[in-house]
N, C-alpha and C positions, 0 to 999 in steps of 0.2 A: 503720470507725475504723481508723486504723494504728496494727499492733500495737506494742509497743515493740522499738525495735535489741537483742536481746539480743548479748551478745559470745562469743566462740569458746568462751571461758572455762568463764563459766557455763553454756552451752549443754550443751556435752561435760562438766562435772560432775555438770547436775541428771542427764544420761541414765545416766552411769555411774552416780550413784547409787540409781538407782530399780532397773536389773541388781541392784546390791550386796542389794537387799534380799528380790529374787528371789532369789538363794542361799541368803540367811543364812534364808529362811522355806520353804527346801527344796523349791523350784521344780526340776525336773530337765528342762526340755524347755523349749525358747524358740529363737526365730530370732532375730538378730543379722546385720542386712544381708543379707540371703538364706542365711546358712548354719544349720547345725543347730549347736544347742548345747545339751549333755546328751549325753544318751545314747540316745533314742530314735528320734529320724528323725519323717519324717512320717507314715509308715507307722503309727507307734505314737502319734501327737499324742492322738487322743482316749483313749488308752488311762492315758497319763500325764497329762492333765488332770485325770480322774480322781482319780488318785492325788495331783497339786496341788489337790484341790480343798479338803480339813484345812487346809492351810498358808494359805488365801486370807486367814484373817482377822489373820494375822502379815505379810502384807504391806499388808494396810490399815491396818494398826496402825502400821508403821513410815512407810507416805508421811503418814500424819496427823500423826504427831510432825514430820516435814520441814516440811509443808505451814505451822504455826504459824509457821514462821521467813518472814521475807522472802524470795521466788524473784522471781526476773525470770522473767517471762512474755509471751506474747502478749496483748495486751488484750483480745482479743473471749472468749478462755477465760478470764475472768475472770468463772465464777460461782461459788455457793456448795458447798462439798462435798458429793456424795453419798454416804450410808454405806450400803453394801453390806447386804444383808439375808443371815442366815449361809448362804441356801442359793443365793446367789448369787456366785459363785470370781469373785476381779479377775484370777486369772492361767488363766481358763478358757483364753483364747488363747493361742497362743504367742506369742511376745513379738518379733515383726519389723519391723526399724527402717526408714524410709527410705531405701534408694539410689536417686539420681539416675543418668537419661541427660542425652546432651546437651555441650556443649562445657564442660570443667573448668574450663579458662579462661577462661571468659566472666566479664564483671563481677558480682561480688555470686553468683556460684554458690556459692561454699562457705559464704557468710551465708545464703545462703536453705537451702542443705541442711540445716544444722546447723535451724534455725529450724524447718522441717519435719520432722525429725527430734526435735524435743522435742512439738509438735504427733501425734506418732504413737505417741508414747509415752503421752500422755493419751490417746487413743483408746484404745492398747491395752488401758489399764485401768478406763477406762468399762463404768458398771453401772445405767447413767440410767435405761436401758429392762427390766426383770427381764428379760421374756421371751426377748429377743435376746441378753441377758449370757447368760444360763444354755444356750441352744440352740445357740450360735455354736460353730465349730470355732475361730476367730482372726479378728481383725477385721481389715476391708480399706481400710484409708487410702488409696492414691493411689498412683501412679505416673509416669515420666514425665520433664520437663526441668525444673527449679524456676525456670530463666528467661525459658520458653516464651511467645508474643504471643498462644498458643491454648490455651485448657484445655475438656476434652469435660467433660460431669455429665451421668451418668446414676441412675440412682434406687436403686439398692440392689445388693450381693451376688448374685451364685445360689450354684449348689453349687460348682460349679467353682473359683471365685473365694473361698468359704469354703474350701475344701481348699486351696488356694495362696496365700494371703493379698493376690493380688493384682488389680485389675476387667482386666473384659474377658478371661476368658482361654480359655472354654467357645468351643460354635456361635456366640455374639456375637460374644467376642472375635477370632474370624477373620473375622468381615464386618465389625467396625468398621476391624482390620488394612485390609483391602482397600480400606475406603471411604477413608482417610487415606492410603495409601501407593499403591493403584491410581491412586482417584476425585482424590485433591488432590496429586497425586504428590510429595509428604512421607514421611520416615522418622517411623513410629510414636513414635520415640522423641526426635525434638524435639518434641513436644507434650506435655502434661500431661492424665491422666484419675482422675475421681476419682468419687464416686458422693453422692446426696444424704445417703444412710443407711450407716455403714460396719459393719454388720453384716448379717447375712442372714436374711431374715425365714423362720417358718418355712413350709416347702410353697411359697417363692419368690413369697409373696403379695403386695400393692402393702403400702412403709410406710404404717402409721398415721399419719396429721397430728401426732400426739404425738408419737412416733418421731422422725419429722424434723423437729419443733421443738426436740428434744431435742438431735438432734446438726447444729443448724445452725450452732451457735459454734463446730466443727471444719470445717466448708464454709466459712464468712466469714473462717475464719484464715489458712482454706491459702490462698485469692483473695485474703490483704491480702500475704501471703509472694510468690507467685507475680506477682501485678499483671499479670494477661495484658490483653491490648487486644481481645482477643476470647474468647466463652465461648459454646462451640457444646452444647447443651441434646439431649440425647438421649430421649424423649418425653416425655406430656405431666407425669408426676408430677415430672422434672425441671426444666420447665419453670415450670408452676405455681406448684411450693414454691422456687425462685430468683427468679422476677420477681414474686410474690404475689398473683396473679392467678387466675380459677376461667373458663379460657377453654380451649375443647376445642382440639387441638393442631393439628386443621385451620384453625382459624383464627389461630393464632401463628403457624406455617407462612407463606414468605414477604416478611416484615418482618424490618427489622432493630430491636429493640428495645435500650433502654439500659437499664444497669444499674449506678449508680457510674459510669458515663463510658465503661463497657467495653463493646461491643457485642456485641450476642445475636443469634444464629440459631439458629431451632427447629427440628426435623427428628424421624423418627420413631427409636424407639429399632430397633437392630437384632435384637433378639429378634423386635418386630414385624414387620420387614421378612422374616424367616427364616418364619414365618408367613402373611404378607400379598404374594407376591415382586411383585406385580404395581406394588405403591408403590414400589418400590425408585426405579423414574424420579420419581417425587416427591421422593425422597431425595435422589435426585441433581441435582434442581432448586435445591434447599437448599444441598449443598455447593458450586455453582456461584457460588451468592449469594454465601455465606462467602468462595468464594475472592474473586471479584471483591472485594468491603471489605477483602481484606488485599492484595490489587494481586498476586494470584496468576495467570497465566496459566490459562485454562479451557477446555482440550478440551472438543472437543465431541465425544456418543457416539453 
């Protein structure tokens, strides 16, 4: 479903006021576009979480009184409120908003920025799942170009990506680098990546079906924001819970599958490949594919 146009307006209110409320319920630690804000750094994140975690229930007290009035929204996050259970902090994470790569000038960039940036703000302070609300360092929304014809999904956080609020950024994140900017010789940072799960499970275990039913109306929002023409599936838990399917990844491998109209290439995740190097030329059979359906030239290796 498309979500609704929200405007500049309201976009940059609802976000600055959901900040305002972080303060006033004596939040000291949060990111704001990649910088620190507070006093503590990330060095200190878990330590002041902590110490936000009393104040949690004064900031759910204050988006619920918001929440009652009218907000323009995305439509696919349009479900019922969850209420925090007391031992669960909505501001366990630090609080970092979207920044876009990619050309500023392009049409509709700063509408989808803003769009995606109210979108990452409900992430931030989702508490759907107890167990990921409470273990998480901060949650990881996405990164990327909001105008992009390619967005990668991959299936969850690790450590790495919990400590920097952003995917891909560990051993993966430099072979998916590679496979994007070597393999399909693209800047990482016109494409978009994002994960099925935006928190991190704990001991980096696969989400639960629940999990990622949970946070599937943050995955269907940012794909209704972004509208890529292609969505390249990074293994099979990606795969799976996006096309709805219970089909092992060897056999998704190789097809182009639709999704909404946007076409699917499945490929193996790169953890597995960092594991398995021998697949890697499987992998790279996949990206071949991809490129060929976006009219990409395709060395051959």
């Amino acid at each position: 479903m498309e979500p609704e146009k929200l405007s500049k307006t309201s976009t940059t209110r609802y976000l600055y006021e959901y900040l305002e409320d972080l303060s006033r319920a004596g939040v000291q630690d949060f990111y704001v576009g990649g910088a620190r804000g507070g006093r503590t750094g990330q060095n200190g994140m878990k330590k002041q979480n902590r110490q936000n975690a009393p104040n949690a229930q004064n900031v759910a007290t204050a988006q619920a009184g918001r929440n009652e009035a009218p907000t323009a929204r995305p439509e696919a996050l349009k479900t019922p409120s969850v209420k925090v259970a007391a031992s669960v902090s909505t501001s366990d994470a630090p609080f970092r908003v979207f920044e876009p790569t990619g050309d500023s000038n392009a049409p509709e960039f700063a509408d989808r920025t803003e769009r995606l940036r109210v979108i990452s703000a409900e992430v931030a302070r989702c508490a759907r799942c107890a167990e990921l609300a409470s273990s998480r360092t901060q949650t990881v929304f996405g990164s990327g170009n909001p105008t992009s014809e390619l967005v990668f999904v991959g299936e969850g956080p690790g450590a790495d990506e919990d400590a920097q609020g952003l995917p891909f950024v560990g051993r993966s994140g430099k072979l998916l680098t590679d496979m994007i900017e070597k393999g399909m010789g693209v800047p990482r940072d016109s494409v978009f990546i994002c994960n099925v799960v935006r928190c991190r499970p704990p001991q980096n275990r696969n989400p639960h079906p629940d999990e990622a039913a949970a946070c599937r109306p943050f995955l269907d929002a940012t794909l209704d924001v972004v509208r890529p023409k292609f969505i390249c599936c990074l293994g099979s838990i990606a795969a799976k819970n996006l096309l709805g399917v219970d089909v092992p990844i060897g056999r998704l491998r190789g097809k182009v599958h639709d999704y909404r109209g946007m076409k699917v290439i499945c490929t193996y995740h790169p953890a597995y490949l960092l594991r398995n190097p021998p697949a890697k030329k499987d992998a790279w059979a996949d990206l071949q594919l991809l490129m060929r359906e976006m009219g990409l030239p395709t060395p051959t290796k």
